[in-house]
ZAVEXVEX-232641 format. One record per residue (C-alpha): x, y, z; residue number from 1. Coordinates in steps of 0.5 Angstrom, whole numbers, plus 500, padded with zeros to 3 digits. Layout:
<atoms>
+-----+-----+-----+------+
|   u |   v |   w | kedo |
+-----+-----+-----+------+
|   X |   Y |   Z |  NUM |
...
+-----+-----+-----+------+
</atoms>
This chain:
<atoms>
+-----+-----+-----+------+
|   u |   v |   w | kedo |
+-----+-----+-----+------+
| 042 | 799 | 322 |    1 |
| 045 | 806 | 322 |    2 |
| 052 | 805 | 319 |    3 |
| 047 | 800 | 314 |    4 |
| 042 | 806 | 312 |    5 |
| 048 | 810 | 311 |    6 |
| 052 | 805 | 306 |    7 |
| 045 | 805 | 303 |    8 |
| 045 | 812 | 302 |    9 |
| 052 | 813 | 298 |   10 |
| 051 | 807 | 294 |   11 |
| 044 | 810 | 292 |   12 |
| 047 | 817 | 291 |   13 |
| 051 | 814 | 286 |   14 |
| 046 | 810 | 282 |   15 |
| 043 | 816 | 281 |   16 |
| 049 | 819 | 278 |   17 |
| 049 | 814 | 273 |   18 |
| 042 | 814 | 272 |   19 |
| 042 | 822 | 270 |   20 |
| 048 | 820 | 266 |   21 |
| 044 | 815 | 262 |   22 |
| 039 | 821 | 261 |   23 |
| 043 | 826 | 259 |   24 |
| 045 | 822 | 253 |   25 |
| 039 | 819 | 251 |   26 |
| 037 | 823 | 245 |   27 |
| 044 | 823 | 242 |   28 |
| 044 | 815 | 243 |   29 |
| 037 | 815 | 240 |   30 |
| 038 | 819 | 233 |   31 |
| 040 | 812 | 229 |   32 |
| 042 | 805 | 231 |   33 |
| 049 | 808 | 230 |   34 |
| 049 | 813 | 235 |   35 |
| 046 | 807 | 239 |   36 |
| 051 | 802 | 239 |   37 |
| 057 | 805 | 237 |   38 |
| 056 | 813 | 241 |   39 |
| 057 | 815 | 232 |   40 |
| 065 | 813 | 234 |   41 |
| 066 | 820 | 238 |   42 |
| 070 | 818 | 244 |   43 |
| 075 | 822 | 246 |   44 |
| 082 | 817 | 248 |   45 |
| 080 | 818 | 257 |   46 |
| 074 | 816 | 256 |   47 |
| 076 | 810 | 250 |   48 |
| 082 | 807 | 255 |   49 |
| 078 | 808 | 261 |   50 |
| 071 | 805 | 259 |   51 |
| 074 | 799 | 255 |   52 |
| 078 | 797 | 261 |   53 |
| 072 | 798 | 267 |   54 |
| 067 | 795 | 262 |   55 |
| 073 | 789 | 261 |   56 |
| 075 | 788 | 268 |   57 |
| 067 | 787 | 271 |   58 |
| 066 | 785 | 279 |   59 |
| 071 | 779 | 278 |   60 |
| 077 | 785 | 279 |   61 |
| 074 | 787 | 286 |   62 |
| 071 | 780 | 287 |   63 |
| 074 | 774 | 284 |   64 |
| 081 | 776 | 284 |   65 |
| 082 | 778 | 290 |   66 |
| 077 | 773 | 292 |   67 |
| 082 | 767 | 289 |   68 |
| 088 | 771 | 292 |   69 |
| 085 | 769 | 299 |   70 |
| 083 | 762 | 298 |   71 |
| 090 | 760 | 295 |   72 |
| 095 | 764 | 295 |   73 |
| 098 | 769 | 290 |   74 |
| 099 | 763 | 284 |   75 |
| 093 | 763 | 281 |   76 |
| 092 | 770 | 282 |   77 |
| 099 | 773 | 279 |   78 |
| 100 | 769 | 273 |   79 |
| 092 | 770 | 272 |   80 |
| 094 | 778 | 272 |   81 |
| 100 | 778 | 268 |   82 |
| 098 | 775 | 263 |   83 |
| 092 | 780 | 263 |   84 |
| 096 | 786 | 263 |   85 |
| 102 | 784 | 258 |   86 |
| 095 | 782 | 253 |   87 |
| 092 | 789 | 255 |   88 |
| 099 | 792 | 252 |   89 |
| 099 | 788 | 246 |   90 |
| 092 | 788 | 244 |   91 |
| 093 | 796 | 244 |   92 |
| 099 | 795 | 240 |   93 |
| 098 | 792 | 235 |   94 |
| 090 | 791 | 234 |   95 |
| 086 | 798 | 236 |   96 |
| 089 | 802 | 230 |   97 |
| 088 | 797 | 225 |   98 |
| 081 | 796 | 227 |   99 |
| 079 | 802 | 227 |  100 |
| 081 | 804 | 220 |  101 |
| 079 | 797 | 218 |  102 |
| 072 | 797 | 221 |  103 |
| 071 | 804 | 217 |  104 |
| 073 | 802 | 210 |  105 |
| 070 | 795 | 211 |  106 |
| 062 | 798 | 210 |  107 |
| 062 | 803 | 217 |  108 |
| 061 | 797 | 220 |  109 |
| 058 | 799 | 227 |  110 |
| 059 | 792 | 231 |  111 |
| 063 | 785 | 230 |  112 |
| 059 | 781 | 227 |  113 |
| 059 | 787 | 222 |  114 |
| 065 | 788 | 221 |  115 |
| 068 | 780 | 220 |  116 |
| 062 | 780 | 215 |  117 |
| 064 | 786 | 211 |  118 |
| 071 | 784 | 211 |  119 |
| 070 | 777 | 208 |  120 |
| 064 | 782 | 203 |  121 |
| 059 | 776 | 205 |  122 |
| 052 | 776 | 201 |  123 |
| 049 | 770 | 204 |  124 |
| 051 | 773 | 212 |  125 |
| 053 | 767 | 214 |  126 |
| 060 | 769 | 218 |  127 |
| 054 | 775 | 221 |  128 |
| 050 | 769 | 223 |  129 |
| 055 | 765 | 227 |  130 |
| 058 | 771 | 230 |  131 |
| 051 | 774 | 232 |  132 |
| 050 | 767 | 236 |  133 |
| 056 | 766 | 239 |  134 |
| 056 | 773 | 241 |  135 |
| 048 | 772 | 245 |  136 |
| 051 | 765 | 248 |  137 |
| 058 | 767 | 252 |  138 |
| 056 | 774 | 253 |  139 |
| 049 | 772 | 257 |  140 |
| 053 | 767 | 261 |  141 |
| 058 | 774 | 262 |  142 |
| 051 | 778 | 265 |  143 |
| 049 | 772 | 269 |  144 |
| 057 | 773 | 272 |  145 |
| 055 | 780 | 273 |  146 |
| 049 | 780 | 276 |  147 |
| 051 | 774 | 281 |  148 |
| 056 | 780 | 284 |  149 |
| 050 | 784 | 285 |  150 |
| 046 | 779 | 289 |  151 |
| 052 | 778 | 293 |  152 |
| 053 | 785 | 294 |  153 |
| 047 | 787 | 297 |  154 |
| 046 | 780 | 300 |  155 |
| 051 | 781 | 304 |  156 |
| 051 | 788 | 306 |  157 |
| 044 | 788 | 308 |  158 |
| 042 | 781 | 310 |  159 |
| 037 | 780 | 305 |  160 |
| 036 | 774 | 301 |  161 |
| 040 | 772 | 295 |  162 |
| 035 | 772 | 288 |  163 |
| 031 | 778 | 290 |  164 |
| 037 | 783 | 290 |  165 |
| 039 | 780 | 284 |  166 |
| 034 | 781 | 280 |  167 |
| 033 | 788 | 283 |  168 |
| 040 | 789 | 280 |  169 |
| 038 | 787 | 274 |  170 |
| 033 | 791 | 273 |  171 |
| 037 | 797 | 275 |  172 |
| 042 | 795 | 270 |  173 |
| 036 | 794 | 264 |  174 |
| 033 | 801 | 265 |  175 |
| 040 | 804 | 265 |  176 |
| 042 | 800 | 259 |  177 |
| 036 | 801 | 254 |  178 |
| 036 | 809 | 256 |  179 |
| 042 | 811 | 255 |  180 |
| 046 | 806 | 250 |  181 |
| 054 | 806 | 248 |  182 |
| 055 | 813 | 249 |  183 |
| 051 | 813 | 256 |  184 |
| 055 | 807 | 258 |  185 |
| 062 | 810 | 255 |  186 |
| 061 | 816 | 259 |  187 |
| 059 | 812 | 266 |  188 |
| 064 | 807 | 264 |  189 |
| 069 | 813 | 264 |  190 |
| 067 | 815 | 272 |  191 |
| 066 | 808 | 274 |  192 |
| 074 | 806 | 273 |  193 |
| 076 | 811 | 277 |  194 |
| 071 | 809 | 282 |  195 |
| 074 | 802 | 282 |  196 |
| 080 | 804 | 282 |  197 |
| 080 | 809 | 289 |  198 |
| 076 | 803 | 292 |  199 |
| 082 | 799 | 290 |  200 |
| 087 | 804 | 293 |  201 |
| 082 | 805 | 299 |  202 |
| 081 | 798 | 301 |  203 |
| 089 | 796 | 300 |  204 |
| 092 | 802 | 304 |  205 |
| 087 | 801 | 309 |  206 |
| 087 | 794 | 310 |  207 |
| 095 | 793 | 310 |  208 |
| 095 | 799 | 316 |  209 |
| 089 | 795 | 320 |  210 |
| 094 | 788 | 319 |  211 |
| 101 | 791 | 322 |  212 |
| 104 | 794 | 315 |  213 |
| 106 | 791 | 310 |  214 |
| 111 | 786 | 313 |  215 |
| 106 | 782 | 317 |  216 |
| 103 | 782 | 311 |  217 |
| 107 | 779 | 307 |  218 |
| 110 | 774 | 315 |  219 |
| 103 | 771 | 315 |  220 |
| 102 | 770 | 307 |  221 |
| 109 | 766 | 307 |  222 |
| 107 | 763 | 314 |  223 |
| 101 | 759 | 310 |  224 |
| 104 | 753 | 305 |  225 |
| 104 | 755 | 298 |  226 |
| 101 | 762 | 300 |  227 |
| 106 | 766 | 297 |  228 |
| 109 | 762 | 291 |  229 |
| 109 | 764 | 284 |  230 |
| 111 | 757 | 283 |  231 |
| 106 | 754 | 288 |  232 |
| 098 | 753 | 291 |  233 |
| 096 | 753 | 298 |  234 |
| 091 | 747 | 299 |  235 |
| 086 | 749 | 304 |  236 |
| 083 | 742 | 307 |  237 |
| 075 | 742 | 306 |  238 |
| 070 | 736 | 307 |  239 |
| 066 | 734 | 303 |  240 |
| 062 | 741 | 302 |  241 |
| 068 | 744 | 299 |  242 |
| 068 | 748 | 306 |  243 |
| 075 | 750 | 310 |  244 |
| 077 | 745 | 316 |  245 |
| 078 | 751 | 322 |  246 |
| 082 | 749 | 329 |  247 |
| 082 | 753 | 335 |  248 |
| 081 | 760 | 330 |  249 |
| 087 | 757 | 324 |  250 |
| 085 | 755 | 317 |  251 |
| 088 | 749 | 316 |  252 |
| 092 | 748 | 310 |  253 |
| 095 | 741 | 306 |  254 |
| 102 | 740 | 303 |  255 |
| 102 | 745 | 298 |  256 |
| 101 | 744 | 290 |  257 |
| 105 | 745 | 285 |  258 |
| 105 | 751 | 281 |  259 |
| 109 | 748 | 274 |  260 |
| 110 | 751 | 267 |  261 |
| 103 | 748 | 265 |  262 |
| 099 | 752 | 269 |  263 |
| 104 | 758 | 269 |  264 |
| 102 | 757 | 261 |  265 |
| 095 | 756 | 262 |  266 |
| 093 | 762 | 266 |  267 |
| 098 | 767 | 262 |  268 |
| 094 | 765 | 257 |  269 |
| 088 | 769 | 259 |  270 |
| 092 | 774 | 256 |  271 |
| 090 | 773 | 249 |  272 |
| 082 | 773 | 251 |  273 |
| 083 | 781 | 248 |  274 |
| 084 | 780 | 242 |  275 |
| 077 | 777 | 241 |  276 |
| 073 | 781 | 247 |  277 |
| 068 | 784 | 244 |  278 |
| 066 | 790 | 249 |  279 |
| 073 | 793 | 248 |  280 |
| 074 | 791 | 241 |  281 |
| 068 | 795 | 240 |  282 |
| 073 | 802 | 244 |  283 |
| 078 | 801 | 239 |  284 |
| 072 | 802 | 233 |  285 |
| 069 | 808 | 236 |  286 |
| 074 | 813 | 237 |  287 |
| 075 | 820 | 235 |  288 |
| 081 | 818 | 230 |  289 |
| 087 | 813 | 230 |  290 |
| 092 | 818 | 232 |  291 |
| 089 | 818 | 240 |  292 |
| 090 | 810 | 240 |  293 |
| 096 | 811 | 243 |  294 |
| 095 | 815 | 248 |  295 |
| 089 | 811 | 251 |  296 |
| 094 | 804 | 250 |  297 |
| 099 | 809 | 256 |  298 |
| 093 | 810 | 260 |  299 |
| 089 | 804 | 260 |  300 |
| 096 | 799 | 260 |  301 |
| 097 | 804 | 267 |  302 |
| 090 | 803 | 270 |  303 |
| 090 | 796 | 268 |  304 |
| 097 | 794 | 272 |  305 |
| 095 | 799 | 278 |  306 |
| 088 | 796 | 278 |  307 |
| 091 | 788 | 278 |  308 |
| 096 | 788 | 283 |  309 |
| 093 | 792 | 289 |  310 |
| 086 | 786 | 287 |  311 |
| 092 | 780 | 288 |  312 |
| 095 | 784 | 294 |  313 |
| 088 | 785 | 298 |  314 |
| 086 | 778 | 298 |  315 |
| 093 | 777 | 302 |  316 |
| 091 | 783 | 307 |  317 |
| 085 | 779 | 307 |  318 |
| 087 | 772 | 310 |  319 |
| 092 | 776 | 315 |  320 |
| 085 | 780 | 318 |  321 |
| 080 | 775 | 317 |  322 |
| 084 | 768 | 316 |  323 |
| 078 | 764 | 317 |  324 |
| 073 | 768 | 316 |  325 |
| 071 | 765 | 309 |  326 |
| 070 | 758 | 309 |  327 |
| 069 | 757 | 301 |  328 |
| 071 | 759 | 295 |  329 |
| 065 | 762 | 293 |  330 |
| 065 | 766 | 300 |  331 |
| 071 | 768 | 300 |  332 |
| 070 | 773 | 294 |  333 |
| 066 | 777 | 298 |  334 |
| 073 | 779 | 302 |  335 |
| 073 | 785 | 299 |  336 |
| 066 | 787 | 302 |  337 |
| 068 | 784 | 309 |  338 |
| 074 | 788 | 310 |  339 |
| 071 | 794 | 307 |  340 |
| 065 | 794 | 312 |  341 |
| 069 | 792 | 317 |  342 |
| 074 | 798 | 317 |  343 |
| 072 | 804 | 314 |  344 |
| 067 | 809 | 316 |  345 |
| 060 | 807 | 313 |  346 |
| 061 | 813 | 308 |  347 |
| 066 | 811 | 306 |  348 |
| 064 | 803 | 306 |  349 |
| 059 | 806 | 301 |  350 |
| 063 | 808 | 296 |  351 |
| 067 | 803 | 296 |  352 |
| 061 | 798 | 296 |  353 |
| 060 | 803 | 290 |  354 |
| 066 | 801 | 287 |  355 |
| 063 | 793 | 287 |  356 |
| 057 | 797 | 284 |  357 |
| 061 | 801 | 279 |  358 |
| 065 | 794 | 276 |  359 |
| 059 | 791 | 276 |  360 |
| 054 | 796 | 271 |  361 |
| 060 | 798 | 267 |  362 |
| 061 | 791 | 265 |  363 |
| 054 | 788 | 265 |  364 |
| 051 | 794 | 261 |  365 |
| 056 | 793 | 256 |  366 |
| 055 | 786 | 254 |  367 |
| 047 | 786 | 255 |  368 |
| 048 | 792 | 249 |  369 |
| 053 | 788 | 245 |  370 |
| 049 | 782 | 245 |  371 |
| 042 | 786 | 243 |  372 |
| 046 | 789 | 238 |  373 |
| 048 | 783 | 235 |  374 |
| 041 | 780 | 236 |  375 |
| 037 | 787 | 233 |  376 |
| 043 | 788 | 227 |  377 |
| 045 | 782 | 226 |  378 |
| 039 | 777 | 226 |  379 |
| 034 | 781 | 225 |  380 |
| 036 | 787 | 221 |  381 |
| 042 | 783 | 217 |  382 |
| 038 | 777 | 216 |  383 |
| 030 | 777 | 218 |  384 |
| 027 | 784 | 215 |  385 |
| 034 | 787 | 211 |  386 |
| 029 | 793 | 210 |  387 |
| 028 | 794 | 217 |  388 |
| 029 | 802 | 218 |  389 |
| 034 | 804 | 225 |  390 |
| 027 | 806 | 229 |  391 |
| 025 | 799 | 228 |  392 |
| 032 | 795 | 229 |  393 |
| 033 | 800 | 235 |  394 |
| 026 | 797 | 238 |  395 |
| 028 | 790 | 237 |  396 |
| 035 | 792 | 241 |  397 |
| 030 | 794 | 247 |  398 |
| 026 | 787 | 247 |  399 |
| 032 | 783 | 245 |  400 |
| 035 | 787 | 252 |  401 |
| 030 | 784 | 256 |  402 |
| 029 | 777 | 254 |  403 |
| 038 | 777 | 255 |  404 |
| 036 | 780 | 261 |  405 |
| 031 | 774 | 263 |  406 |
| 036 | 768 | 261 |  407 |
| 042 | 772 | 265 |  408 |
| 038 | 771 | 271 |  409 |
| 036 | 764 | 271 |  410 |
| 044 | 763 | 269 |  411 |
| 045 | 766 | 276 |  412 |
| 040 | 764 | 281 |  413 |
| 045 | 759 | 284 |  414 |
| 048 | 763 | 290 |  415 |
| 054 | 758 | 290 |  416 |
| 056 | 760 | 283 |  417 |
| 063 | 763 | 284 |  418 |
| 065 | 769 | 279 |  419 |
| 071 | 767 | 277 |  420 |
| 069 | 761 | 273 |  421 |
| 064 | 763 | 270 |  422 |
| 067 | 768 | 267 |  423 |
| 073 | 765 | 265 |  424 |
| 070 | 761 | 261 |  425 |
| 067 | 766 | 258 |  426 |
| 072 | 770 | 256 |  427 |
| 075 | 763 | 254 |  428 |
| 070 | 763 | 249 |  429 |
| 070 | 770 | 247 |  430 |
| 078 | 769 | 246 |  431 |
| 078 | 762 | 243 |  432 |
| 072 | 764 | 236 |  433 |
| 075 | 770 | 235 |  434 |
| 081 | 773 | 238 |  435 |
| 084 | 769 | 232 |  436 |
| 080 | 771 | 226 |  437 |
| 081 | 778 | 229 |  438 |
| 089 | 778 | 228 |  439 |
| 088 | 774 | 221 |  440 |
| 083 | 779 | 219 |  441 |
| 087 | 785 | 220 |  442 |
| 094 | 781 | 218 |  443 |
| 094 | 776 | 213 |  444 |
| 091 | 777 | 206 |  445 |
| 091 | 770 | 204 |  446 |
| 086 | 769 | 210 |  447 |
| 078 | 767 | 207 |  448 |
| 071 | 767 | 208 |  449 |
| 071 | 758 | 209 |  450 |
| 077 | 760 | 214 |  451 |
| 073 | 765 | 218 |  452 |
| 068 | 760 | 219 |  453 |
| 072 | 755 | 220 |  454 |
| 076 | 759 | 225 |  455 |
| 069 | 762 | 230 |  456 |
| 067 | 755 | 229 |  457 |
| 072 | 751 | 232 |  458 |
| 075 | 756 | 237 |  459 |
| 068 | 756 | 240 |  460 |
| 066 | 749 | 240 |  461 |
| 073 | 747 | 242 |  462 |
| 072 | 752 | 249 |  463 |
| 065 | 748 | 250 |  464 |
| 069 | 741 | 249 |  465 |
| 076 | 743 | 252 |  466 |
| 072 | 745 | 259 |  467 |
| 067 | 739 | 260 |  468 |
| 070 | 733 | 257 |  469 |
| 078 | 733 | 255 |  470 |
| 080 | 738 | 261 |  471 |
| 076 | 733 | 266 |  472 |
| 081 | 727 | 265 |  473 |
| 086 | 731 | 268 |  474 |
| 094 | 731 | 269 |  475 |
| 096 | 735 | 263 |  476 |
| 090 | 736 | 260 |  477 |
| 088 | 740 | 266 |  478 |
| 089 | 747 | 263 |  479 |
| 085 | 753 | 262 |  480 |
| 081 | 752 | 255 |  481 |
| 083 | 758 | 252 |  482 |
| 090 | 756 | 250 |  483 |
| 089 | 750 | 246 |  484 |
| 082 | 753 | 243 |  485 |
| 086 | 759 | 241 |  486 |
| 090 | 754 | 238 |  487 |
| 085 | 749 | 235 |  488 |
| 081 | 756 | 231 |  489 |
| 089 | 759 | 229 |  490 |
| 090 | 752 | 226 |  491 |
| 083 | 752 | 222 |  492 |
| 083 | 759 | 219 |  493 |
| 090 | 757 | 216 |  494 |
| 089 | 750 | 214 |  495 |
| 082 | 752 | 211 |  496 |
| 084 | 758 | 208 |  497 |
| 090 | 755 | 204 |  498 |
| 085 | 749 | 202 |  499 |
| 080 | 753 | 198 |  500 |
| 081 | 760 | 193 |  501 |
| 083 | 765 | 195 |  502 |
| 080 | 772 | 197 |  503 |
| 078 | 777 | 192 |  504 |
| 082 | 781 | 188 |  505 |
| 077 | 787 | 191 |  506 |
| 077 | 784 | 198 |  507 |
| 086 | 783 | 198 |  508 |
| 085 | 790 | 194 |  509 |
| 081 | 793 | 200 |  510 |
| 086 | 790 | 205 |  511 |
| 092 | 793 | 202 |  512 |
| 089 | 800 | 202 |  513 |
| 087 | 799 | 209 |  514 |
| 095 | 795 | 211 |  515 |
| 097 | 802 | 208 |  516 |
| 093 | 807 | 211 |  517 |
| 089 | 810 | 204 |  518 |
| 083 | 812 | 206 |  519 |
+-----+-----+-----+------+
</atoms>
């Protein structure tokens, strides 16, 4: 009980850091709705890299990766992390200075459906409308993700019931997000990547020492079929209730998968999830100037590959200390917390611990405010009261924080869910409506209002229709949704824009203007 109430102690040492965060920003967050949502576009290039790649890589990092890596080996795991970081890079590359001189010129938009409606010169505010919802739908379902990290951390550390620590955490991550805002966020994000990155070194330097070194590692991980293959997958043998067979102490493990181009395909393309995620879209907005994206792009590429490959690599320090030790999938993304406990001192398990903490807060708080955002912004001011001033829009965000909040919380009352689908598919839906609009709207002229709405609407309905019907008739047709959504709402938004009038000469006029950089 004394190594518990310290790990407490540290966790609780750090919440508080984040809430005074949250309090020396508030009255700078709470000037005008664009303060509020967008920090007034003020971010330094640290604070821009690293807030967009902690509120990006969320508890799956610490929990779902690491937790794939220990159920089926380094497959799944690796192409999933190889595409993630070539699809950081390129996003960086190709989108951050574009958009953020984009966003600007097209009316000062402070939120993505504002700048899709604005780029398009909408009247009528349908594209707004569509984006706003899509935005409520994928990121309630992210913050369900998030706060099912929270009630498996304290669960799990503390030996409490599931629900009730799940709702504590939702409510911490509520107060703080209504107090502080996207500069609060920001600012804390900024602190909790380096916390999450520590515990990664902590936790991988550690565990590898305890298991014999590297080699044994790496002899253990090859002993296992199709653990250590890029081009294969481990097949634990599980009953009925998908748990692992164990015999005299070993897991048992079937004939191995095989890894082939399909699959490789299908979890590389997490990658071009980045071009639609709105809460690192919403980084590239609200830097100081464009001239500092480049070097955010090396200091987020850094962090994310350092990040990726030491969560890959504890899911096989995991299976070497504790082979049997996790007899689920959804169990097995609680290793990093096993082997946290299990080897550090209870301090510094409760820094590590902070660290799961840290992912957590800093993903949850941005997709609860990007979501109320699009709700008080968008819904309410851009289409119910247009003549709502920024004081009424901002008490609308609150009340919006808390009912998302609520729904979060029903979607996460399943102790069972395993993180890592439910934010896959999130993210496919993110990726899918609007990564694609994303890059025709800031590369192509040609591309118009009837094409961007066909694009969100397919895209989105395909990542809905890709999951629960098509992908179930398996064989080829078992891939990652992301990939033919991306695909389907691409081929939309050209086909439709070709089939119906051009844009403006006043839209392909503003478009030029940003294309050659005349403010």
């Amino acid at each position: 009980m004394g190594d518990t109430f310290q790990i407490l102690i540290t966790m609780a040492v750090y919440m508080l850091a984040v809430i005074v965060i949250g309090l020396a920003f508030a009255r700078r967050a709470n000037r005008n709705s664009e303060a509020y949502f967008l920090g007034g576009r003020s971010l330094g290039p640290w604070v821009t890299a690293m807030s967009a790649e902690a509120s990006d890589m969320s508890g799956w990092l610490l929990m779902g990766l690491p937790g794939l890596a220990y159920w089926c080996g380094i497959a799944d795991a690796s192409w999933t992390a190889i595409g993630l970081a070539v699809g950081t890079y390129v996003n960086w590359l190709i989108t951050s200075k574009r958009l953020r001189r984009y966003s600007e010129k097209a009316g000062n938009a402070i939120t993505l459906p504002e700048f899709f409606s604005n780029r398009f010169h909408e009247k009528n505010k349908v594209i707004l409308t569509i984006a706003a919802l899509f935005i409520l739908i994928f990121f309630t379902v992210y913050a369900a993700s998030c706060l099912v990290t929270c009630g498996k951390l304290f669960s799990t550390l503390f030996g409490l019931d599931y629900i009730p620590m799940m709702i504590i955490g939702a409510i911490f991550v509520l107060i703080y997000t209504i107090v502080g805002g996207f500069l609060a966020e920001s600012a804390s994000d900024f602190m909790q990547a380096i916390v999450m990155i520590l515990a990664l070194i902590i936790i991988v330097v550690t565990g590898t020492v305890a298991a014999g070194g590297l080699d044994a590692v790496l002899d253990n991980a090859r002993s296992i079929p199709g653990f250590f293959d890029f081009f294969g997958v481990a097949t634990p043998v599980t009953d009925a209730a998908g748990v692992q067979q164990v015999v005299n102490g070993a897991p048992q493990f079937g004939e191995p998968g095989v890894y082939g181009l399909i699959s490789i395909v299908s979890m590389m393309a997490w990658g071009l999830g980045y071009f639609g995620m709105p809460q690192v879209l919403l980084r590239f907005m609200a830097i100081r100037t464009e001239d500092e994206l480049a070097a955010s792009r090396r200091i987020a590429t850094v962090w994310v590959l350092i990040s990726l490959i030491v969560a890959v690599f504890i899911g096989l320090v995991g299976r070497a200390l504790f082979p049997a030790a996790l007899a689920t999938a959804s169990e097995a993304e609680n290793i990093f917390i096993l082997l946290s406990t299990s080897l550090l001192p209870p301090l510094l398990a409760g820094l590590v611990m902070a660290g799961i903490l840290a992912a957590t807060i800093s993903s949850s708080d941005s997709y609860l405010l990007i979501a109320a955002s699009a709700f008080a912004k968008n819904i309410y001011q851009g289409l119910m009261r247009r003549e709502a001033n920024d004081k009424q829009v901002l008490t609308i965000s609150r009340a919006a924080l808390i009912a998302i909040t609520a729904v979060a919380v029903v979607i996460a009352l399943d102790e069972n869910s395993v993180i890592f689908t439910i934010v896959s598919f999130a993210w496919a839906g993110f990726g899918a409506t609007f990564g694609p609009l994303m890059l025709f709207s800031l590369f192509w002229k040609r591309v118009n209002r009837a094409g961007a709405i066909a694009g969100m609407v397919g895209g989105g309905g395909m990542v809905f229709l890709w999951n629960l019907v098509i992908s179930r008739l398996g064989g080829i047709w078992d891939i990652y949704e992301l990939l033919p959504a991306f695909l389907f709402s691409s081929l939309c938004i050209v086909v439709v824009s070709l089939l119906t009038a051009p844009p403006s000469s006043e839209i392909e006029k503003e478009f030029d203007e940003v294309r050659m950089g005349i403010k």
